[in-house]
N, C-alpha and C positions, 0 to 999 in steps of 0.2 A: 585376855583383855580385848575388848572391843572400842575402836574412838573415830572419833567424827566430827562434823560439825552439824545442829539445827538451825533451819533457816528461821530465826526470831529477831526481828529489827524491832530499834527503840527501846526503849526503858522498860525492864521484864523483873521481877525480883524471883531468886530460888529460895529466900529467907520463910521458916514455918511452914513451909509447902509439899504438900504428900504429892508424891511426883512416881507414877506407873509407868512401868517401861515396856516396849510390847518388842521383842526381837526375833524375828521369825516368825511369830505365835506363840512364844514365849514367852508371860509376865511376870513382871517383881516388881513390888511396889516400895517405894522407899519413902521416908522422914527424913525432912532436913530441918536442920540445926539452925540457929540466928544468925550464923557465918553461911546458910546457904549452902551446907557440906551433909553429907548422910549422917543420919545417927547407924551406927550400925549393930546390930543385934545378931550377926554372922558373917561370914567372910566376903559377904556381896556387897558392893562399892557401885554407888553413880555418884559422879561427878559431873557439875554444869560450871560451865565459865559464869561470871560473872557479870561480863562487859558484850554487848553487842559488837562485830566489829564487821563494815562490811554486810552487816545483816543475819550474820550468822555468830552461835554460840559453839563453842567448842563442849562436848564429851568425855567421857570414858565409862566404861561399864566392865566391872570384873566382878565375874562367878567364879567361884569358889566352890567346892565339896556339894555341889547339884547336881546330881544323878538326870543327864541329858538325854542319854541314850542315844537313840536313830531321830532325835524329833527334830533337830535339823539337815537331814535327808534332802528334803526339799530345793533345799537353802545350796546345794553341794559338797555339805559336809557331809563326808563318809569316813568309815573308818577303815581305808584304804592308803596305801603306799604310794601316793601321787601325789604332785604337784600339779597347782588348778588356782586360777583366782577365781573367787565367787564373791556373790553380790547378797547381800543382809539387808533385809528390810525392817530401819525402826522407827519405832513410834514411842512419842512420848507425850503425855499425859500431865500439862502444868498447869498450876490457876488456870484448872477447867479449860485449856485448850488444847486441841492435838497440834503438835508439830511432828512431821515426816521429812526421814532421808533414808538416801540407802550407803551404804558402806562398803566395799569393794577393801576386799583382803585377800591374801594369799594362804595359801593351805599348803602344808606338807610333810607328810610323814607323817600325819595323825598331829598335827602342831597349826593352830591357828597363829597366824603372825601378821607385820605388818609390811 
């Protein structure tokens, strides 16, 4: 699981809204429901808050049974026996606008965590 917050100030709705997520360079496109929650048709999950707070919305992002490989390499995840914090670059894709953060996690032992 991946979480964070997007900087979206003011009144933003995630209701009906096909919502792309770009993390690394890796995308998934999701549907939300009339509560603004994924439809989900596999084990992958976005979640968006609801409520601006501060200017910022809260996340979360879980992949599920996706064949990742080395394709965030980049990013500092390896699949290596170390402890490391790395930084995640996401991008999401809502009523047609980009919002950008990056995300700062710990890694270890092959365990993304928080």
């Amino acid at each position: 699981m991946l979480s964070g917050s997007l900087p979206i100030s003011g009144a933003f709705s995630a209701k009906y809204q096909v919502v792309t997520v770009d993390v690394g360079g890796k995308l998934q496109t999701f549907y939300n429901d009339s509560k603004g929650k994924t439809l989900t048709f596999d084990k992958n999950h976005f979640k968006l808050g609801t409520k601006s707070v501060n200017g910022k919305v809260p996340f979360s992002l879980t992949v599920s049974n996706t064949p990742l490989g080395t394709f965030f390499d980049d990013e500092g995840l390896v699949n290596l026996n170390v402890t490391q914090t790395v930084s995640i670059p996401v991008i999401v894709l809502l009523n047609n606008q980009y919002f950008t953060t990056t995300v700062t996690h710990s890694y270890k032992s092959g365990k993304l965590g928080k």
